[in-house]
N, C-alpha and C positions, 0 to 999 in steps of 0.2 A: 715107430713113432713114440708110443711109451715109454723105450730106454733113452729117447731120444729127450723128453721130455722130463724123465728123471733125473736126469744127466742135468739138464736146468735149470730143475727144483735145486738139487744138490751145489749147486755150483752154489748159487744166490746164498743159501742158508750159509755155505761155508763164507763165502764174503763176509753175510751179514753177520753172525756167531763169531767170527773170527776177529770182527774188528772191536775191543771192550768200548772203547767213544762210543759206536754206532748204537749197542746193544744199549748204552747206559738213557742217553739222547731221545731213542728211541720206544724205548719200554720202561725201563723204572724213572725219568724223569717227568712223565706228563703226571702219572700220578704222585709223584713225589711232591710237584709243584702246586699240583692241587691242592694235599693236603696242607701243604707250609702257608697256600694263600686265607684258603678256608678255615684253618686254625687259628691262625692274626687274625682275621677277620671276625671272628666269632669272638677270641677276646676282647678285640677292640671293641666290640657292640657292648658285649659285658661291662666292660671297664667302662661305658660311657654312660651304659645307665645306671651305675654305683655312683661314676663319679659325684663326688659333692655330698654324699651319706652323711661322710666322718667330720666333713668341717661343721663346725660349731657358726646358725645361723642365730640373729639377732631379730627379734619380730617387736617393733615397734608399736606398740596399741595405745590410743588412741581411744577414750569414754570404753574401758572392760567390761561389758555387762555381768554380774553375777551369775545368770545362769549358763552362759557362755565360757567362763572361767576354767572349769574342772574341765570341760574336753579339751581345752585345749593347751592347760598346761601340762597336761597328759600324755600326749600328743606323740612327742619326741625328744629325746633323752639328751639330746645336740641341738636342739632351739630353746634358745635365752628368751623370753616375754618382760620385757619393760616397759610401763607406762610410760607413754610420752606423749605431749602431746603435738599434733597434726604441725609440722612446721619443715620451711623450705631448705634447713642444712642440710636434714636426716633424706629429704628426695633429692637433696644434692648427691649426695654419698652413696644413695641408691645409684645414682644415673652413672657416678663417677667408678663405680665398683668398689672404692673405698674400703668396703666392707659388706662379709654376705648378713644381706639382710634382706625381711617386708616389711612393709608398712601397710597396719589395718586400724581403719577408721570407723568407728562403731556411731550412728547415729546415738544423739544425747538420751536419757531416759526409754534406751533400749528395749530394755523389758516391757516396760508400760505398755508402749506404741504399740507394738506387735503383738501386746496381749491383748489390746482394742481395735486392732486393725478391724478394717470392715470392706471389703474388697467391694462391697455394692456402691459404694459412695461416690466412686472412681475416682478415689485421689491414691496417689503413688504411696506407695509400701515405703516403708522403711528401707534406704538400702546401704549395706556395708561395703565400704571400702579397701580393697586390696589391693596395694602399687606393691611391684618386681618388677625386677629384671628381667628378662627374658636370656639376654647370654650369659648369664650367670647360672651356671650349673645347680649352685645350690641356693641360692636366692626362687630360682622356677620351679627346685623340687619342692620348698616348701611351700612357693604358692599350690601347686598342684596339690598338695596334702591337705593346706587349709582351707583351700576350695569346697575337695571332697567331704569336710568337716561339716563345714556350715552348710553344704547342699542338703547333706542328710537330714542335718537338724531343722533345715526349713523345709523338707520336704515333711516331717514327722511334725509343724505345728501348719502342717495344707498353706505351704509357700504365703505366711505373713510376710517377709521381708525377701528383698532384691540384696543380688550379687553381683558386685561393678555394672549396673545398671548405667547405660551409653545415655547419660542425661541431654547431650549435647552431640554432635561429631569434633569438636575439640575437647571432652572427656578422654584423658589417655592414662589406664593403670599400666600399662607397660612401659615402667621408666625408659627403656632402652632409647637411644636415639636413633635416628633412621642410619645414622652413618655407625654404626655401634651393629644395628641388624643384618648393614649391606657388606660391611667389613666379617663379619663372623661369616656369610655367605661363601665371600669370596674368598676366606681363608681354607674353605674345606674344597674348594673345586680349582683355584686357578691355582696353586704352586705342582698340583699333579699334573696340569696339561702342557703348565709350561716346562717342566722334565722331561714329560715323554715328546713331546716336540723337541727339545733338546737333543733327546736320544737319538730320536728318528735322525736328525741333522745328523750324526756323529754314525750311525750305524749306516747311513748313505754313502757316507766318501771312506772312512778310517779300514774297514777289511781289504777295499780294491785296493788301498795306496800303500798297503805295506805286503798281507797276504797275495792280494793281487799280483804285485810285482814281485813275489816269491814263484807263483805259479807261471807269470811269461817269463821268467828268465832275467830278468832286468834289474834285479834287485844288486845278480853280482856285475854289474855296469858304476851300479853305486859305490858296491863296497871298495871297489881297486881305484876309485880316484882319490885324488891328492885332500882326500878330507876327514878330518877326528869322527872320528864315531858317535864322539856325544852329539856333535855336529850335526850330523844328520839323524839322529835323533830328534833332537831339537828344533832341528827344523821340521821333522815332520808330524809333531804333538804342534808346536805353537800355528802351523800352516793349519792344519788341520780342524783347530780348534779354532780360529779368525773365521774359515769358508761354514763351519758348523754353528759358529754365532750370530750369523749373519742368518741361516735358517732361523738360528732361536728369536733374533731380534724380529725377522719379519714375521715369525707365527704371533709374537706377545704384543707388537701392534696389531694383526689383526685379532686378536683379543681384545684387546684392550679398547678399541673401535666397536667391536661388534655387543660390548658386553652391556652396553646402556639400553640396544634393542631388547637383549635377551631380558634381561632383569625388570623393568618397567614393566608398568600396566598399561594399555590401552589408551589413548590421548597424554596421557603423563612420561614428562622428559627426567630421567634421573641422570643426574650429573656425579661420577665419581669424585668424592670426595678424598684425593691425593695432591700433595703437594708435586713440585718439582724435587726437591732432596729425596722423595719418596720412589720416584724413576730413576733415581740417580742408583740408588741403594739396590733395587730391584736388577739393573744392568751390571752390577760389580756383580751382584751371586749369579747372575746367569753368565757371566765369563769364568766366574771362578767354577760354575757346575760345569759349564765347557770342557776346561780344561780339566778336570779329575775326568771328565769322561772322555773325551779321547784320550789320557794318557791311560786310560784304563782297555780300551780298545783297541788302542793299540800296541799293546803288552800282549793281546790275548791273540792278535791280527799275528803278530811275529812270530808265534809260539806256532798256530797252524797252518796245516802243510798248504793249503789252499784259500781261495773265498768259500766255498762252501765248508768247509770244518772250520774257519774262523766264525762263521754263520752259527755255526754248531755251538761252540765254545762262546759265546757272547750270549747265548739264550739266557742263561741263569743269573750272570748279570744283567739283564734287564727287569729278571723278578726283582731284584733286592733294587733297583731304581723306582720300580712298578710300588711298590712295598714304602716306600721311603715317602712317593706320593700321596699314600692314603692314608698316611700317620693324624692330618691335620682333622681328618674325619673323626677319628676316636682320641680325642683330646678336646680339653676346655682352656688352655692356653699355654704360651709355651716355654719352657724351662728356663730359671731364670741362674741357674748353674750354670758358667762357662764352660766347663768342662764338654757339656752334650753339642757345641758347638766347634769341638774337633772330630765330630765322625762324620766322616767324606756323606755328603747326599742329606743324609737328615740335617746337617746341620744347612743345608741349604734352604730346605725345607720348612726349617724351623723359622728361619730370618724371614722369608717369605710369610709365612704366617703373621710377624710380628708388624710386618710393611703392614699389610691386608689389615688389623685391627687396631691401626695407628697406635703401637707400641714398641715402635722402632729402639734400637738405644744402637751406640756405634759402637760400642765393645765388639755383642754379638757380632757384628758384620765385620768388624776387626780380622777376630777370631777366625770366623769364616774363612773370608778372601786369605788369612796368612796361612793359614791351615792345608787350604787346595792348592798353594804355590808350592809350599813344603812336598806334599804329599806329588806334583808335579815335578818338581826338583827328586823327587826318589825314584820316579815311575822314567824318566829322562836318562838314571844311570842305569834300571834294569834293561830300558829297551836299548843303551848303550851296549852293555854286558850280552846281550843277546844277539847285536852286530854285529860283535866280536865273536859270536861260539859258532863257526863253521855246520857243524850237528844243527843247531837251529835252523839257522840260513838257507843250506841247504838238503833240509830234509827231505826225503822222498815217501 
């Protein structure tokens, strides 16, 4: 029973040892992948809470008290302090992103007030005014800094004066608008779900219809009839990529349905604030992510001997799909370089962010869609070329 059993051991390891795919699949890729996901990830974090350091913000003030002055022109070496006073452009241009900036409103004869405050009398404190932005990276880092400024100082004179003090419930320092907070939302969570629904659609049908029919035999039924190779190529990326859109299309309505429950509070109806051009735009990059993605699958379907080693060989490209969705997380908006909208998957990514925070432009999406046809049209004469090479076809 022992030799019998060594005999077993032995076998399996020589299988397993002997195949390099299996060993690489198997043992150096789980951690490989970790580390590549963990490391992006860790920078992304990084990079997001830098972001907005370096840019030079504008603080708008509004009655400068003298003793308030020296902290805070102190402050930071990248925020410009200009008197101005309290007016509806400058919270224009806040709302608008125009430019990073806050805006603080100093009660008039500041000093005074808080140096005779009398808390027993029960009349309100003095309180100062601070509008930001909220998705504005550096518009929020400097409210956050100036916050932490004036809390100190009002905690060291026993809290004389208030900090955006909620006079009202239509009191609002956060210039952002609701469609500005719900758009920045949705730009970090729905273009990653709609990818990997993508995928899923494309990873369900593309290994069985090509690898598939490498392993029942039927592939060469194909190859000997009366048809060009690109042919069938082409026909089986653009087939492919039509039954895999049809998945994406049904997942992104039910998103797209589902997402006013999620979002909303309690008795409160939020209505997405998208146009129709904005569905329109949204539906071209999810054909054109289609098709780079089953021509990429099925590049990778051809190449292995089976559905399970096609399974195999498609794992890693789903990181860098996985990877391309979580970019919109570690960023503050998105590249206004044409260039970053020729690489397959981010640049899908990327358009998708811009739909989400209503900064559409039809370059970008230009770019895009022309970009994934091209790169379609390339992936059509590999998997041609692959038809052709017998050694592929029929590997064993």
């Amino acid at each position: 029973m022992k030799s019998n059993t060594s005999t077993i051991i032995n076998k399996e390891f020589a299988r397993f040892f002997g195949d390099k795919q299996l060993i690489f699949t198997t043992i150096i890729m789980p951690g490989l992948l970790i580390y590549i996901i963990y490391s992006l990830m860790g920078n992304g974090i990084s990079k997001l809470a830098t972001e907005g350091q370096n840019e030079v913000v504008t603080v708008w003030v509004d009655n400068m008290p003298q003793t308030i002055a020296p902290m805070l022109e102190g402050m930071d070496s990248n925020t410009v302090f200009i008197e101005s006073v309290f007016n509806q452009d400058n919270i224009d241009s806040l709302e608008n992103k125009d430019i990073n900036a806050v805006f603080v409103r100093f009660p008039k004869d500041f000093d005074n007030r808080i140096e005779n405050y009398d808390p027993s009398t029960g009349e309100l404190a003095p309180n100062v005014e601070i509008y930001y932005n909220s998705t504005n990276n550096a518009s929020n880092r400097v409210y956050t800094t100036l916050s932490a400024v004036l809390t100190a100082f009002e905690d060291s004179m026993s809290n004389r004066f208030d900090i955006n003090r909620a006079d009202s419930e239509l009191q609002r320092y956060d210039i952002a608008t609701e469609d500005q907070m719900l758009g920045d939302i949705l730009s970090k969570l729905i273009p990653m779900l709609i990818m990997m629904m993508l995928f899923s659609g494309v990873m369900a049908i593309a290994p069985s219809a090509i690898a598939g029919e490498k392993e029942r035999g039927t592939i060469a039924t194909l190859l000997v009839t009366p048809m060009r190779r690109n042919e069938l190529a082409l026909g089986k990326i653009v087939s492919l990529s039509c039954i895999a859109l049809l998945s994406g299309i049904s997942s992104f309505i039910g998103i797209a349905l589902s997402l006013p429950k999620m979002i909303s509070a309690e008795d409160v109806e939020i209505n997405l604030p998208y146009v129709a051009s904005d569905y329109v735009v949204l539906l071209l990059i999810i054909f054109a992510s289609v098709l780079i993605m089953a021509s990429v699958v099925s590049l990778l379907s051809a190449y292995a001997k089976d559905v399970k080693n096609a399974g195999t060989m498609i794992t890693p490209f789903m990181l860098v799909v996985m990877l391309a969705g979580l970019i919109p997380m570690f960023q503050n908006a998105a590249p206004d370089n044409l260039a970053f909208y020729l690489i397959p998957f981010y640049n899908s990514i990327e358009v998708m962010v811009r739909v989400f925070v209503h900064e559409t432009e039809w370059m970008p999406v230009l770019v895009t869609v022309g970009s994934n046809i091209v790169y379609t049209g390339i992936a059509v004469w590999g998997l041609t070329r692959m038809f052709n090479s017998e050694k592929v076809m029929f590997s064993s």
